[in-house]
C-alpha positions in Angstrom: 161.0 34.2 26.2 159.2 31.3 24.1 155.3 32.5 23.5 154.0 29.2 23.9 153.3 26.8 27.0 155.6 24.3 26.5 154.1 20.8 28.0 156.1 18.4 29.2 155.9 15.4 31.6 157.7 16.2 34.9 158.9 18.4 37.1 163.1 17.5 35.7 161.9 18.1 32.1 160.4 21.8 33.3 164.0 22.4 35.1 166.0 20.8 31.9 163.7 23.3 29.6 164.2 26.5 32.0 168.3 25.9 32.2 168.2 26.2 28.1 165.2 28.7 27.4 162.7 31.4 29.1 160.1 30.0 29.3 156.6 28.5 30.8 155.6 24.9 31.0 152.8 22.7 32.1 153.6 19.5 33.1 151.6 15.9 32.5 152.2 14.2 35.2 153.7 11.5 33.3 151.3 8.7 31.7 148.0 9.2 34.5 147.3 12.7 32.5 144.4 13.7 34.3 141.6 15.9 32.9 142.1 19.4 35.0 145.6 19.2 32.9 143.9 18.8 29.9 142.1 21.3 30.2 144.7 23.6 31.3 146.8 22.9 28.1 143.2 23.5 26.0 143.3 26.9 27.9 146.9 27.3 27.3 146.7 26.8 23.6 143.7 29.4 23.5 145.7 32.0 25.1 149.3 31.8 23.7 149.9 28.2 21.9 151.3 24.8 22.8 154.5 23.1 21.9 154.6 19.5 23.1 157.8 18.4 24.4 157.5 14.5 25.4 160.2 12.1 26.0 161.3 10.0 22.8 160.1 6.9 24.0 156.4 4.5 24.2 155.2 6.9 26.9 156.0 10.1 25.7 154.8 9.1 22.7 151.3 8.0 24.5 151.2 11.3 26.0 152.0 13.1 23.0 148.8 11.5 20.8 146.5 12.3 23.9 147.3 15.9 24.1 147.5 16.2 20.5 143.8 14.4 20.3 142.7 16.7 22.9 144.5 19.7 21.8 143.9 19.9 18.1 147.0 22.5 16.3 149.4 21.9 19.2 153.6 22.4 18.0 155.7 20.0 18.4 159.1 19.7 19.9 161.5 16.1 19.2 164.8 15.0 20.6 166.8 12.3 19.2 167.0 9.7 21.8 170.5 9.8 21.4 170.4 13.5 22.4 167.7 12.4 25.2 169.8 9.3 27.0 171.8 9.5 29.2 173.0 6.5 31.4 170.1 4.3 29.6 167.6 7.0 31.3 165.6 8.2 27.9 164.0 11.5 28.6 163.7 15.3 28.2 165.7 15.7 31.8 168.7 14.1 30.1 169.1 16.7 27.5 171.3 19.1 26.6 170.5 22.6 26.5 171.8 23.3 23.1 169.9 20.0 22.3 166.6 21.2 23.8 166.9 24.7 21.6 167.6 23.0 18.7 164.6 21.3 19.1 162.7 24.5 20.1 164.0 26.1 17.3 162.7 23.4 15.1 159.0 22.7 16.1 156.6 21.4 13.4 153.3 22.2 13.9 150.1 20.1 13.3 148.0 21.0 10.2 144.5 21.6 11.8 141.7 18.2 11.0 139.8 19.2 8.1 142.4 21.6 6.5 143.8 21.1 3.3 147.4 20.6 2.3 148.7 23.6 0.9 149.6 21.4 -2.6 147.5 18.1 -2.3 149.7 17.0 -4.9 152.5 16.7 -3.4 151.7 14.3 -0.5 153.9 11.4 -0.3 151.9 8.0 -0.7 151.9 4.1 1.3 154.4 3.3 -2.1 156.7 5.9 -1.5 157.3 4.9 2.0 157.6 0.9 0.1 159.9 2.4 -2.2 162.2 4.2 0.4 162.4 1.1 2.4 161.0 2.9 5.9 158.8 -0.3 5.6 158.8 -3.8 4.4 162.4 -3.6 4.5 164.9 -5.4 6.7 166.3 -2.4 8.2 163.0 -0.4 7.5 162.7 0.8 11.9 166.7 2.0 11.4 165.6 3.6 8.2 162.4 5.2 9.6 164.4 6.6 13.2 166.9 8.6 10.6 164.6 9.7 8.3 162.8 11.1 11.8 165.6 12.8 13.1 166.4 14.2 9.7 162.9 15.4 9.4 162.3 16.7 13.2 159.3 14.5 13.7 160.9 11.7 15.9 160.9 7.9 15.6 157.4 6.3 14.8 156.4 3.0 13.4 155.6 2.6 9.4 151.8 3.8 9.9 153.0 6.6 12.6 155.0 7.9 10.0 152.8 8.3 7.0 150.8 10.3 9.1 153.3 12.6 10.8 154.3 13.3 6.9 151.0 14.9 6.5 150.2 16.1 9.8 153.3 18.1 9.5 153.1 18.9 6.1 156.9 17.2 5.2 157.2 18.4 1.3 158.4 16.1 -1.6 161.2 18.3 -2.0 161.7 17.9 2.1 161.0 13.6 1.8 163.4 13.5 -0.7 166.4 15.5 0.6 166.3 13.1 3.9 165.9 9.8 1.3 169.2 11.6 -0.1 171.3 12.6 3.3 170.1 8.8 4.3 171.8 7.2 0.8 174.3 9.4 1.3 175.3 8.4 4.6 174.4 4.5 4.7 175.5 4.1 1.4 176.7 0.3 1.0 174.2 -0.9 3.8 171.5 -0.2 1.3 
């Protein structure tokens, strides 16, 4: 059984999470997340802990900042959206249940506002994201939804991504092994 309240957005991502894992769910509603819910995953996060567990897509992603907002310290749970489609449908529902443990078993969770990195030093900068080519770079989105995946943080734009580095507390040593697997990989399309 999975301690936390695992929220998601409908009633086929609670059935999709319950055929791969124990465990409890609250779900959004989709988009029109209402304030009762909200307050039910504040509750939920008092008592045991959140993982968020949206579809890797625009809304999921809207509904993912607005608990998160809400919800300060939440976990968080990505799929690939290749794991996630199926039949052009993009969405928890779709996945696997060795997909969706996978990405149980590989939450990140938000560093609280106002903490401090646990080596301030180490935080990867605006040029090092310039540098990697996961922006201002022809193939800087392609770039960015690998380095996601390789990181467990999901596909976000240039800006999205600088943040989620920090929010999630992605290590030099962490950045750099995905830079590496991504050379690695691509390596005469860079």
């Amino acid at each position: 059984m999975i301690k936390e309240v695992i929220v998601v957005e409908g009633r086929d991502d609670t059935v999709a999470i319950k055929r791969a894992v124990e465990a409890d769910t609250i779900e959004t509603g989709g988009s029109a997340i209402n304030e009762m819910t909200l307050r039910k995953i504040a509750l939920a996060m008092e008592r045991r802990g959140v993982i968020i567990f949206t579809d890797p897509d625009h809304a999921g992603e809207r509904i993912r900042k607005i608990v998160a907002r809400r919800v300060p310290g939440c976990k968080h749970a990505f799929l690939t959206e290749a794991d996630a489609t199926k039949r052009g449908d993009i969405g928890v529902e779709n996945a696997s249940p060795e997909a969706i443990r996978h990405a149980l078993a590989h939450v990140r969770t938000e560093m609280a506002p106002g903490a401090k990195a646990v080596d301030e030093e180490s935080g990867i900068t605006w040029s090092d994201l310039i540098e990697a080519g996961l922006i201002v770079h022809p193939e800087a989105a392609a770039r960015r939804r690998y380095i996601g995946e390789m990181l467990g943080i999901g596909y976000c734009n240039g800006k999205q991504l600088f943040k989620r580095l920090s929010v999630f507390r992605i290590s030099r040593e962490e950045f750099a092994a995905a830079l590496n697997n991504l050379e690695k990989e691509w390596g005469d399309r860079l």
